[in-house]
Backbone atoms as SQL, in Angstrom:
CREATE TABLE atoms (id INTEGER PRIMARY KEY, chain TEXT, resi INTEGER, resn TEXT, atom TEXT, x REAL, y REAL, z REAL);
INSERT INTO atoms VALUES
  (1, 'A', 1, 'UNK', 'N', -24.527, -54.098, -30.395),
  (2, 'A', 1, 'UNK', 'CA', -24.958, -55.114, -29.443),
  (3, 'A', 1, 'UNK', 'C', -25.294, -54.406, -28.131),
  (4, 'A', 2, 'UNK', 'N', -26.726, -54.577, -27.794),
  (5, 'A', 2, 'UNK', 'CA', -26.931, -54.171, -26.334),
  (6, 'A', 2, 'UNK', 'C', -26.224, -54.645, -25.048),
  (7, 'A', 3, 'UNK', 'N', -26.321, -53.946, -23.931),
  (8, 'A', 3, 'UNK', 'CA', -26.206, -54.482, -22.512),
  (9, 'A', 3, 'UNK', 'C', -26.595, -55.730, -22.209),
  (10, 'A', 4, 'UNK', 'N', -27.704, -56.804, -22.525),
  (11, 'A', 4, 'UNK', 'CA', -28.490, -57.536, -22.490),
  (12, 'A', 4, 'UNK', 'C', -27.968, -58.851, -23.591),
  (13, 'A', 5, 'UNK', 'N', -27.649, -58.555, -24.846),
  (14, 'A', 5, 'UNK', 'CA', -26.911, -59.447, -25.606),
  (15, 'A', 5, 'UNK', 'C', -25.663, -59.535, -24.691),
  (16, 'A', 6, 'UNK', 'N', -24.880, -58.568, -24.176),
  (17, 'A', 6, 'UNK', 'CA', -23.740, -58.946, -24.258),
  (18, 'A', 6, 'UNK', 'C', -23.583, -59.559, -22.535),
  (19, 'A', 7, 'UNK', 'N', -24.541, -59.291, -21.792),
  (20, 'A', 7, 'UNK', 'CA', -24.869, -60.495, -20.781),
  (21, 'A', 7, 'UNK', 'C', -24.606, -61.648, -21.137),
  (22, 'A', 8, 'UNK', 'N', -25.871, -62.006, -21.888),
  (23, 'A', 8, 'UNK', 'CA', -25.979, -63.270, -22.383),
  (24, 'A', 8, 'UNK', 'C', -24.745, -63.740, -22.685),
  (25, 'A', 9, 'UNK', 'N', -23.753, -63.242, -23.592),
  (26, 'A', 9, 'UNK', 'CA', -22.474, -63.753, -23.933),
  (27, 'A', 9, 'UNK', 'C', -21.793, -63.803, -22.844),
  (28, 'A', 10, 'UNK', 'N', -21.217, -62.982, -21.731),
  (29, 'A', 10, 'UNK', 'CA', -20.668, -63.376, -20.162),
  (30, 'A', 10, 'UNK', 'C', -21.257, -64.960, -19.540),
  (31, 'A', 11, 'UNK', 'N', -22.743, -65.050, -19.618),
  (32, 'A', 11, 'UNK', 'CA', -23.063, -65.836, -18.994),
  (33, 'A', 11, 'UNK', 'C', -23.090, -67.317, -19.684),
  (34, 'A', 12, 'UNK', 'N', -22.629, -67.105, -21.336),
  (35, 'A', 12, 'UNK', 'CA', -22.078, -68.349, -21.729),
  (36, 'A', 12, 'UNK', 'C', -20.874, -68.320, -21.562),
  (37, 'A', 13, 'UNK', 'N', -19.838, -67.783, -21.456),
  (38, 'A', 13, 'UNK', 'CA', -18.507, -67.583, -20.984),
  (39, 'A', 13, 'UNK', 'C', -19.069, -68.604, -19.874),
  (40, 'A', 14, 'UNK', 'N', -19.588, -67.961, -18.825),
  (41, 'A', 14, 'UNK', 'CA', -19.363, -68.920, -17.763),
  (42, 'A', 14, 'UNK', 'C', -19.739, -70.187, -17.560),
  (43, 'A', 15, 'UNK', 'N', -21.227, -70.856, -18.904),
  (44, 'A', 15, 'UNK', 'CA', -21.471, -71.949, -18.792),
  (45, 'A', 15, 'UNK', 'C', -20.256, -72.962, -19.629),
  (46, 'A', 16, 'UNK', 'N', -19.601, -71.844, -20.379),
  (47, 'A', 16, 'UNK', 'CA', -18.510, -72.803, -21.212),
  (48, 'A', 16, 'UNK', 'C', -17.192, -73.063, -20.089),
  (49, 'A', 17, 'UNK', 'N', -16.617, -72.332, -19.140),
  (50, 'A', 17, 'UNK', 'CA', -16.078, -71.983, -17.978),
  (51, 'A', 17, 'UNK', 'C', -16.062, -73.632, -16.996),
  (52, 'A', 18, 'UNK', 'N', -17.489, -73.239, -16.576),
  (53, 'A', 18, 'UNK', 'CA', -18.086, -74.537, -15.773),
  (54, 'A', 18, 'UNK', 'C', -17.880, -75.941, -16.813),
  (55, 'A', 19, 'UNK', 'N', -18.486, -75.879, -18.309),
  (56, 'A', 19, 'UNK', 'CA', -17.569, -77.289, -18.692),
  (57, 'A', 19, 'UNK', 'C', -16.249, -77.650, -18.983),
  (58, 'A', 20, 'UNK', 'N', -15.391, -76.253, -19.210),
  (59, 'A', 20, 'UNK', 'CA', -14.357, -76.558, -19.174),
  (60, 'A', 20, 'UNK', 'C', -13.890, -77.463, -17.902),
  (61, 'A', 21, 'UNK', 'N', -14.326, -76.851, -16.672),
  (62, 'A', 21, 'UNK', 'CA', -13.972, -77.537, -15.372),
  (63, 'A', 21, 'UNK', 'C', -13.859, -78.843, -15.226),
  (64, 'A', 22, 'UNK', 'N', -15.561, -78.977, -15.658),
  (65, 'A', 22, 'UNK', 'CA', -15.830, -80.319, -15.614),
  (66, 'A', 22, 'UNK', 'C', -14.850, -81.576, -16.412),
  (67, 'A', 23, 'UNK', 'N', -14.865, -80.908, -17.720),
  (68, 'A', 23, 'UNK', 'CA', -13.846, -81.698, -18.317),
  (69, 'A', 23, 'UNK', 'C', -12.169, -81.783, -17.948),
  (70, 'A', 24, 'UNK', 'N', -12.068, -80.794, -17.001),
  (71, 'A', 24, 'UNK', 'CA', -10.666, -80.607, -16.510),
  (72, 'A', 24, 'UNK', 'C', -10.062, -82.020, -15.590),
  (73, 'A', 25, 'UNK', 'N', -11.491, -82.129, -14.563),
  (74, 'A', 25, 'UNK', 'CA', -11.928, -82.820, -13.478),
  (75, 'A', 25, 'UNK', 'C', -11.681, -84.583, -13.881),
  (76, 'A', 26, 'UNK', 'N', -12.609, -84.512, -15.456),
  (77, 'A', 26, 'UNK', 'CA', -12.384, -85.857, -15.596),
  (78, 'A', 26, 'UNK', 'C', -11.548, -86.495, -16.598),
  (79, 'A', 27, 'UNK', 'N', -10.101, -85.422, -17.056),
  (80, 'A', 27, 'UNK', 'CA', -9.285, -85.525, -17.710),
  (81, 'A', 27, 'UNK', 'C', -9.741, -85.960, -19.089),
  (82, 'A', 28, 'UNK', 'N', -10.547, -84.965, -19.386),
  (83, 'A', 28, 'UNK', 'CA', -10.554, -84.941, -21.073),
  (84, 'A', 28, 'UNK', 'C', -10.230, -84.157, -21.206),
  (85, 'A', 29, 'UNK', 'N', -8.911, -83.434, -21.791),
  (86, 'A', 29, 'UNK', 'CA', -7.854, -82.333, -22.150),
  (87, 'A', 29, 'UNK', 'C', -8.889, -82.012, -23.421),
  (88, 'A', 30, 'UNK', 'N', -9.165, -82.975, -24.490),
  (89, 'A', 30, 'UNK', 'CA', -9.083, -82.604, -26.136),
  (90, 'A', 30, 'UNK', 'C', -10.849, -82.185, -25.863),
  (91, 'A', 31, 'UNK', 'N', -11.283, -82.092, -25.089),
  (92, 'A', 31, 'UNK', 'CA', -13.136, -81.255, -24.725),
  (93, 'A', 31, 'UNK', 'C', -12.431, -80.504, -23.991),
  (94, 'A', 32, 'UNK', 'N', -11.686, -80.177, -22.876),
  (95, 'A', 32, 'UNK', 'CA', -11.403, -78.759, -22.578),
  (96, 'A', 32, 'UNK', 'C', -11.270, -77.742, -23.361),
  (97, 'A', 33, 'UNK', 'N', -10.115, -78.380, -24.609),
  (98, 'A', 33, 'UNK', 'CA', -9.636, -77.362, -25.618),
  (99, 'A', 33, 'UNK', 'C', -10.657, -77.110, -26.775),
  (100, 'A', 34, 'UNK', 'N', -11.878, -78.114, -26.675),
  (101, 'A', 34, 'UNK', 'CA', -12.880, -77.644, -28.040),
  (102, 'A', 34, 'UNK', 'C', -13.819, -76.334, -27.106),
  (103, 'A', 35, 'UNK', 'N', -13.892, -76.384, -25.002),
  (104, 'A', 35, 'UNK', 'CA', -14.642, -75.455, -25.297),
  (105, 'A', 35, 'UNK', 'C', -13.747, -74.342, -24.808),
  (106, 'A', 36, 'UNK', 'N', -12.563, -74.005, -24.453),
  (107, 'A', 36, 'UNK', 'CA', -11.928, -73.170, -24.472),
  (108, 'A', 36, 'UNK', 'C', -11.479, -72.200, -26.161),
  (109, 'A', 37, 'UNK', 'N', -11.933, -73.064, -27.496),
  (110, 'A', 37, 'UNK', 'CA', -11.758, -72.100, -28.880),
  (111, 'A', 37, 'UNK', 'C', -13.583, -71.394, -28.798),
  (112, 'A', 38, 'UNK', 'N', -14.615, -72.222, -28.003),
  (113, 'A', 38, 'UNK', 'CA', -15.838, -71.690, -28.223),
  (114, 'A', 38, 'UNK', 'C', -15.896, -70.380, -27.078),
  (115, 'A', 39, 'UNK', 'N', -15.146, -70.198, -26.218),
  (116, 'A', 39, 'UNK', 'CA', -14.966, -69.394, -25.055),
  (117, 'A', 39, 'UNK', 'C', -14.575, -68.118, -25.689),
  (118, 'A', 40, 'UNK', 'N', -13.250, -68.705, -26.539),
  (119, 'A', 40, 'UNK', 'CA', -12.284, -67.791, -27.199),
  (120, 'A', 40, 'UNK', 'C', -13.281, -66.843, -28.648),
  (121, 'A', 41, 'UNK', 'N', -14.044, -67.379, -28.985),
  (122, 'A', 41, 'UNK', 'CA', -15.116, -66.770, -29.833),
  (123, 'A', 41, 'UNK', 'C', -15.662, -65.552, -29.588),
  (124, 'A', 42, 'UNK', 'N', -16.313, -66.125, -27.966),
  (125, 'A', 42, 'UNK', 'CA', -17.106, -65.102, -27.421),
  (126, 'A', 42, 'UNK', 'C', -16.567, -63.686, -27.095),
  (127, 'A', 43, 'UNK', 'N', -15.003, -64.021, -26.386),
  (128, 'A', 43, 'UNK', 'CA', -14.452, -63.384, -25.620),
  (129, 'A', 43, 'UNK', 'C', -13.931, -61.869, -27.061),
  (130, 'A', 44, 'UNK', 'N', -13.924, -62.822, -28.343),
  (131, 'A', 44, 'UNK', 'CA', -13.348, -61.696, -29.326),
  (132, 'A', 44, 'UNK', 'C', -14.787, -61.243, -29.419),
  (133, 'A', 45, 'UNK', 'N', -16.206, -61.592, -29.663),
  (134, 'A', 45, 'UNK', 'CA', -16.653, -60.053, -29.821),
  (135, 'A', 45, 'UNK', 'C', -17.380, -59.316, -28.486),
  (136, 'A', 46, 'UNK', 'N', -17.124, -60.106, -27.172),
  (137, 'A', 46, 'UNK', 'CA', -17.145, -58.993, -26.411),
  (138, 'A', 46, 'UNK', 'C', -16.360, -57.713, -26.443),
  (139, 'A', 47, 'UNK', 'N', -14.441, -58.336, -26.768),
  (140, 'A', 47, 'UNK', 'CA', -13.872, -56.853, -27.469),
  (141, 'A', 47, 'UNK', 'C', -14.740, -56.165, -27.547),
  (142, 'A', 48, 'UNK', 'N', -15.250, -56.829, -29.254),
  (143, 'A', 48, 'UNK', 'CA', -15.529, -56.050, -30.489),
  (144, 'A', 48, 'UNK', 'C', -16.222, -54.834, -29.672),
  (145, 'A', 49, 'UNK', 'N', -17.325, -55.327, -28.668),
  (146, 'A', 49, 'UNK', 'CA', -18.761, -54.534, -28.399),
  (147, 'A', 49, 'UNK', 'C', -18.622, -54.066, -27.523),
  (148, 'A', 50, 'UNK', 'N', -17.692, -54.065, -26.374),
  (149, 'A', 50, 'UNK', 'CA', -17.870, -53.641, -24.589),
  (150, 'A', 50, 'UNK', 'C', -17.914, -52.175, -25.060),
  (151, 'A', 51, 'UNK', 'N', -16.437, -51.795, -25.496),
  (152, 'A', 51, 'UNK', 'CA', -16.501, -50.437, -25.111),
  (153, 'A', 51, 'UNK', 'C', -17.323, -49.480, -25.613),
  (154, 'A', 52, 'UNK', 'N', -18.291, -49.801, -26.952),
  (155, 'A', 52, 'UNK', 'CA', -19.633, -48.931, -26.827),
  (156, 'A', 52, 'UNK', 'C', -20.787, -49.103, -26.365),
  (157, 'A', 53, 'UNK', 'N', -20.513, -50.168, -25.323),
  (158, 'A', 53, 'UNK', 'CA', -21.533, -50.432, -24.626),
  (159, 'A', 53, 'UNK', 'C', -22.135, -50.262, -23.572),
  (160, 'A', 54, 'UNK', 'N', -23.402, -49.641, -23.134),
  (161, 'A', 54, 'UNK', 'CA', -23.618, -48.637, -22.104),
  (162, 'A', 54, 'UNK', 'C', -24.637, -49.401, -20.911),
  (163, 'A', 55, 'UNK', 'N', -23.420, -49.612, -19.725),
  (164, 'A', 55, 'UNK', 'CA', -24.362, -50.577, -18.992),
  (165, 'A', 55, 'UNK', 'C', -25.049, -49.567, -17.415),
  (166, 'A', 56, 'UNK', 'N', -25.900, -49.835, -17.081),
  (167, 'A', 56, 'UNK', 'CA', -26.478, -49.665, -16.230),
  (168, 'A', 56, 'UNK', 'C', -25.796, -49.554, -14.640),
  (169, 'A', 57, 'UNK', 'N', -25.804, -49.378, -13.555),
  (170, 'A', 57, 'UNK', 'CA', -25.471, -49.788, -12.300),
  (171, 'A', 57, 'UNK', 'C', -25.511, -50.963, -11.858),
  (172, 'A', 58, 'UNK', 'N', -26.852, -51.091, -11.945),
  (173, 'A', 58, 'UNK', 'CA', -27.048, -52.510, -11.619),
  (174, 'A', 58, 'UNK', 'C', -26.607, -54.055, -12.544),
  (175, 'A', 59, 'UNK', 'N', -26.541, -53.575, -13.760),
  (176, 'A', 59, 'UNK', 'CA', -25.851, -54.232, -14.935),
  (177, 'A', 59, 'UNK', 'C', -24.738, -54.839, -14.422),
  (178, 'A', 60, 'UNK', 'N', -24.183, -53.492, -14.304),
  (179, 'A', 60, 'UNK', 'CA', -22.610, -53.489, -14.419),
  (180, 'A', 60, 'UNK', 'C', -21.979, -54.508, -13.162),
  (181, 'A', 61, 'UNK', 'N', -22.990, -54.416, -11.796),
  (182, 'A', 61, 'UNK', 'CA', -22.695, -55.575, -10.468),
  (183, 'A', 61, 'UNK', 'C', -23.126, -56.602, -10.935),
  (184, 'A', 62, 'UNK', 'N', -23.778, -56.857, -11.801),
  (185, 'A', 62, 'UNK', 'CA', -23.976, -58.338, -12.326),
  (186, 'A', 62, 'UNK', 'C', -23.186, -58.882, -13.120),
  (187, 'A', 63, 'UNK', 'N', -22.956, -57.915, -13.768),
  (188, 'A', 63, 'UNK', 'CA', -21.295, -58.736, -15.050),
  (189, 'A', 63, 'UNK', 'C', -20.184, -58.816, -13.891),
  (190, 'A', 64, 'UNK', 'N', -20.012, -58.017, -13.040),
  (191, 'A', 64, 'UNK', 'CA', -19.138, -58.187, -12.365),
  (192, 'A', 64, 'UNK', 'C', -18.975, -59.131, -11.568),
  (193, 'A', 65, 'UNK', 'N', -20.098, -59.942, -11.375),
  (194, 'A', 65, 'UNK', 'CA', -20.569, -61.208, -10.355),
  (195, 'A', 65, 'UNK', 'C', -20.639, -62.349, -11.431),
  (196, 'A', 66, 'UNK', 'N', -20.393, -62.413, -12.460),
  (197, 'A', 66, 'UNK', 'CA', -19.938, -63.122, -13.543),
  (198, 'A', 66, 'UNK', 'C', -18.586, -63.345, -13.868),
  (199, 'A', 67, 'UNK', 'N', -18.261, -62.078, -14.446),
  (200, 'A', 67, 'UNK', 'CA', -16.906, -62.471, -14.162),
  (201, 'A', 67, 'UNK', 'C', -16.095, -62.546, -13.354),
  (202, 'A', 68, 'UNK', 'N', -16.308, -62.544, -11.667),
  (203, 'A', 68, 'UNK', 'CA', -15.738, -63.561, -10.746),
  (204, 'A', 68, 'UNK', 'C', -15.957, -64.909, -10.815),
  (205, 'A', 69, 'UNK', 'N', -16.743, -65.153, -11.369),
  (206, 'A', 69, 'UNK', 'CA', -17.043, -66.562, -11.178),
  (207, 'A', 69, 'UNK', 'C', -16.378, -67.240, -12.313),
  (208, 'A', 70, 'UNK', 'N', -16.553, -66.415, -13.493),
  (209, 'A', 70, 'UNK', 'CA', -15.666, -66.740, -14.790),
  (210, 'A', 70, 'UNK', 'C', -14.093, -66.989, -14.161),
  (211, 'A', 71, 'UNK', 'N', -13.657, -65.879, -13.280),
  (212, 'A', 71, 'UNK', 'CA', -12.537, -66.134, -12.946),
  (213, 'A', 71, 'UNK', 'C', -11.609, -67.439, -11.411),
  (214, 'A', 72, 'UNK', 'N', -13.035, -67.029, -10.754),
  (215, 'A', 72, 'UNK', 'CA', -12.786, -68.198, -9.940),
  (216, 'A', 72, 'UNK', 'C', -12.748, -69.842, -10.543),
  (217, 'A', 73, 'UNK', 'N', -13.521, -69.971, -11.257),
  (218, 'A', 73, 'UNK', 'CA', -13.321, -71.326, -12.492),
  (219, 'A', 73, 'UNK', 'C', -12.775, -71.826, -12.931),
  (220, 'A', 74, 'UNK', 'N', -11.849, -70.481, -13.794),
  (221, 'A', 74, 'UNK', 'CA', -10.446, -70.511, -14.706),
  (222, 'A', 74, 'UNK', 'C', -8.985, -70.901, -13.606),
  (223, 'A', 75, 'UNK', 'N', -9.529, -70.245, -12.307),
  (224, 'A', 75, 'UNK', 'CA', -8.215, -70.544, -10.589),
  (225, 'A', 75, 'UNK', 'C', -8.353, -72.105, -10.878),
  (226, 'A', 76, 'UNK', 'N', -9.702, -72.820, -10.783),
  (227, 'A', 76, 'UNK', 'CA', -9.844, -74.305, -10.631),
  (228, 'A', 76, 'UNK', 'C', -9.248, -74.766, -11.834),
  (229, 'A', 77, 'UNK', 'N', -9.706, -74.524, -12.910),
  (230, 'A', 77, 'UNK', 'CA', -9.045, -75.208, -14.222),
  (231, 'A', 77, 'UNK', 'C', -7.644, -75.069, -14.175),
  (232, 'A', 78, 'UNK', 'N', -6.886, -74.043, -13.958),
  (233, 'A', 78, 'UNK', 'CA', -5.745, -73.763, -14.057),
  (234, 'A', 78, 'UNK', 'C', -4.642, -74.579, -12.825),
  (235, 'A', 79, 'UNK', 'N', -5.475, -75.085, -11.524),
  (236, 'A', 79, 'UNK', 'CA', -4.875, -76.209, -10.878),
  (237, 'A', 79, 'UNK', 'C', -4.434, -77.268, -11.366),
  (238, 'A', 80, 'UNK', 'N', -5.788, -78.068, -11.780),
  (239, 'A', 80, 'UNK', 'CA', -6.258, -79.358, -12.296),
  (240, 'A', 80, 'UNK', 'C', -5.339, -79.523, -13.421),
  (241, 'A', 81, 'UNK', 'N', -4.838, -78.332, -14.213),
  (242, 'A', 81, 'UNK', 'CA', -4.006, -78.773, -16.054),
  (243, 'A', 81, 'UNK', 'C', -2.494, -78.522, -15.330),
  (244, 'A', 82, 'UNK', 'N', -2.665, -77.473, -14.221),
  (245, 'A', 82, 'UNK', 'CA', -0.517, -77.765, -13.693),
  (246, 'A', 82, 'UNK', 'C', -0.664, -78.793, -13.375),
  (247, 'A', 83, 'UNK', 'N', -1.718, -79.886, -12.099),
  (248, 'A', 83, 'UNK', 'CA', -1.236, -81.136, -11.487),
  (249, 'A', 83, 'UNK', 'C', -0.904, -81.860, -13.051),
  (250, 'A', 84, 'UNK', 'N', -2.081, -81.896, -13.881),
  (251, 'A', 84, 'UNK', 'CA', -1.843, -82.829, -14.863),
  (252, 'A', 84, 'UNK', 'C', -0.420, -82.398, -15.856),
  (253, 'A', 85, 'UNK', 'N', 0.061, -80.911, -15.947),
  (254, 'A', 85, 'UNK', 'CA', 1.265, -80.869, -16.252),
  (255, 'A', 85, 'UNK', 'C', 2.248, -81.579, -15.731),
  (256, 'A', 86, 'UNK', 'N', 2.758, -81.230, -14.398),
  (257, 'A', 86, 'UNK', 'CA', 3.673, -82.229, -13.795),
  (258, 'A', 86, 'UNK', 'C', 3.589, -83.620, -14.147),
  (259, 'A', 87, 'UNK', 'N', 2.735, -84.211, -13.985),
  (260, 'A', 87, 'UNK', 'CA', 2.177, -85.483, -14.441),
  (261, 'A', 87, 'UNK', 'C', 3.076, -85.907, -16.143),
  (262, 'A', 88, 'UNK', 'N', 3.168, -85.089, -16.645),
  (263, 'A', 88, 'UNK', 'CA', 2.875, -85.014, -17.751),
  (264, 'A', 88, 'UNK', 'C', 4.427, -85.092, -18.228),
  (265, 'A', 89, 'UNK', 'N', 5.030, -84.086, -17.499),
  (266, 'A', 89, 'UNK', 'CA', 6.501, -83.708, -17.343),
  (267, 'A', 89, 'UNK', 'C', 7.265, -84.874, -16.843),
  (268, 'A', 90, 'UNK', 'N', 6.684, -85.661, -16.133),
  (269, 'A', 90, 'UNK', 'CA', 7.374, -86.829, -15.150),
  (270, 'A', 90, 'UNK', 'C', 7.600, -88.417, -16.052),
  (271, 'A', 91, 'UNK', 'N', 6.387, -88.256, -16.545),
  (272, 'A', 91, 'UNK', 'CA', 6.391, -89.590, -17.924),
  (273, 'A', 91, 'UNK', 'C', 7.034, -89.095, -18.887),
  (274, 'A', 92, 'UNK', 'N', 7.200, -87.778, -19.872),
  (275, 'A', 92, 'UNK', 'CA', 8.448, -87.568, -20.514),
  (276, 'A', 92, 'UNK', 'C', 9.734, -87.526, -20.171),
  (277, 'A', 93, 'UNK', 'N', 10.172, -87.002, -18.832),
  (278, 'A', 93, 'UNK', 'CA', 11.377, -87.263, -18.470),
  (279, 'A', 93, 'UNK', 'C', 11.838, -88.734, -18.386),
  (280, 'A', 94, 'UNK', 'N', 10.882, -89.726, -17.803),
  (281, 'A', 94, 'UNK', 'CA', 11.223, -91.184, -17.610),
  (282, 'A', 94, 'UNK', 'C', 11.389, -91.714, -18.676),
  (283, 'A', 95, 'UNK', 'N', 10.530, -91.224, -20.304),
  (284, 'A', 95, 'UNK', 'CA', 10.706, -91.390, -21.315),
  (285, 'A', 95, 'UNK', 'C', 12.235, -91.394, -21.871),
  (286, 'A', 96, 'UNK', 'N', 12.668, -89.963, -21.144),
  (287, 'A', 96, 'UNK', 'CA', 13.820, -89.949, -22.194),
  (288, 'A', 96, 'UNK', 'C', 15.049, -90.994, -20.814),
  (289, 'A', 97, 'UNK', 'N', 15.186, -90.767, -19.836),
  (290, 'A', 97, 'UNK', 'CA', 15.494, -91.758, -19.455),
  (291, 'A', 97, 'UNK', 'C', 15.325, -92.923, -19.728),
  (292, 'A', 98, 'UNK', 'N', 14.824, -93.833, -20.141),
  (293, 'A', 98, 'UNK', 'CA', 14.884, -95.139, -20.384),
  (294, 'A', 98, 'UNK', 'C', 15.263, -95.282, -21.857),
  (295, 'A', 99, 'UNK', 'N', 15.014, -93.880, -23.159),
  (296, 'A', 99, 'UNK', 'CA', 15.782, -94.004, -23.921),
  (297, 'A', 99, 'UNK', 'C', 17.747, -94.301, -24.034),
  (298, 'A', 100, 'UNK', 'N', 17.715, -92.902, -22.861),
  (299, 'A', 100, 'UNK', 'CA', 19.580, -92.860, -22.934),
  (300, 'A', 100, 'UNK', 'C', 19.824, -94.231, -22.524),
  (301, 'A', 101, 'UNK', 'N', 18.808, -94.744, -21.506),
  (302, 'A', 101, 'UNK', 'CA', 19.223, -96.409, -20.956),
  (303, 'A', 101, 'UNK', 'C', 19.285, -96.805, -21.948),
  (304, 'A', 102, 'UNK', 'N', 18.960, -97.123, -23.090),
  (305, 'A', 102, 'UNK', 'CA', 18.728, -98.081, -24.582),
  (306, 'A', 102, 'UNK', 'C', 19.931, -98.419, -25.242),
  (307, 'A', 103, 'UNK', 'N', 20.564, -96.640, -25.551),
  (308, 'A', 103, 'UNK', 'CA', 21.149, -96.206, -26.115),
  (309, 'A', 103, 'UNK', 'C', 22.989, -96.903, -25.218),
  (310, 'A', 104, 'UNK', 'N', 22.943, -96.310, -24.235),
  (311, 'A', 104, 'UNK', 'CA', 24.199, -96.565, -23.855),
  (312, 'A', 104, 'UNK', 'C', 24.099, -98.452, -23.475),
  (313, 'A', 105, 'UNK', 'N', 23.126, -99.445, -23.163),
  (314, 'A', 105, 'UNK', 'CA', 23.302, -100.766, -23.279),
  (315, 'A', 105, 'UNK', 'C', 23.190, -101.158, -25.057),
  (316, 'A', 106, 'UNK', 'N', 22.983, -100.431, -25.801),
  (317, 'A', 106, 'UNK', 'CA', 23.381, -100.910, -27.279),
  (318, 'A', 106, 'UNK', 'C', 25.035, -100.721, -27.700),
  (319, 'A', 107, 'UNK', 'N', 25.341, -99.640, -26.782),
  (320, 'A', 107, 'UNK', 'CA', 26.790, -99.575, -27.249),
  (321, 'A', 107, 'UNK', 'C', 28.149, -100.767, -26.544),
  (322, 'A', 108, 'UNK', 'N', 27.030, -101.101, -25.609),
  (323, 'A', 108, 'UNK', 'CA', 28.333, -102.622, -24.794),
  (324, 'A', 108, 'UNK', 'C', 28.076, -103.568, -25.927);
């Protein structure tokens, strides 16, 4: 795989990146996670290909201006799924609270 294919694959990284966001944004978890396995695709055969892959100078400041942005993205996504963790954490705890409530007014 050339310098040029394996652009192309960075720069779907980042369009899959940007919908992850989006879907982060408008709380669809189960489309985050379909394009975070299509992310996860890419990311195994960049492995496969980087390290015989022979990039340029100028190449190389452009992947690099990619994957900041890949990574500045993943900073936003990674907000948006802790708030919605906590969130998340707060209705199971109340959960099991109002169980033990159940439990100990069945035993009077």
């Amino acid at each position: 795989m050339n310098s040029a294919e394996l652009f192309e694959r960075y720069t779907e990284m980042l369009r899959l990146a940007q919908q992850m966001l989006e879907s982060a944004r408008q709380s669809e978890w189960d489309r985050l996670v379909e394009f975070e396995h299509e992310r996860a695709a890419i990311t195994d055969t960049l492995m496969k290909h980087e390290e015989s892959s022979v990039w340029s100078q100028a190449e190389q400041e452009k992947k690099a201006k990619l994957i900041r942005s890949i990574l500045e993205t993943d900073d936003e996504i990674k907000s948006l799924t802790q708030a919605w963790m906590g969130e998340l954490q707060e209705i199971l705890g109340s959960l099991g609270a109002d169980k033990k409530l159940s439990k100990a007014y069945e035993k009077l």
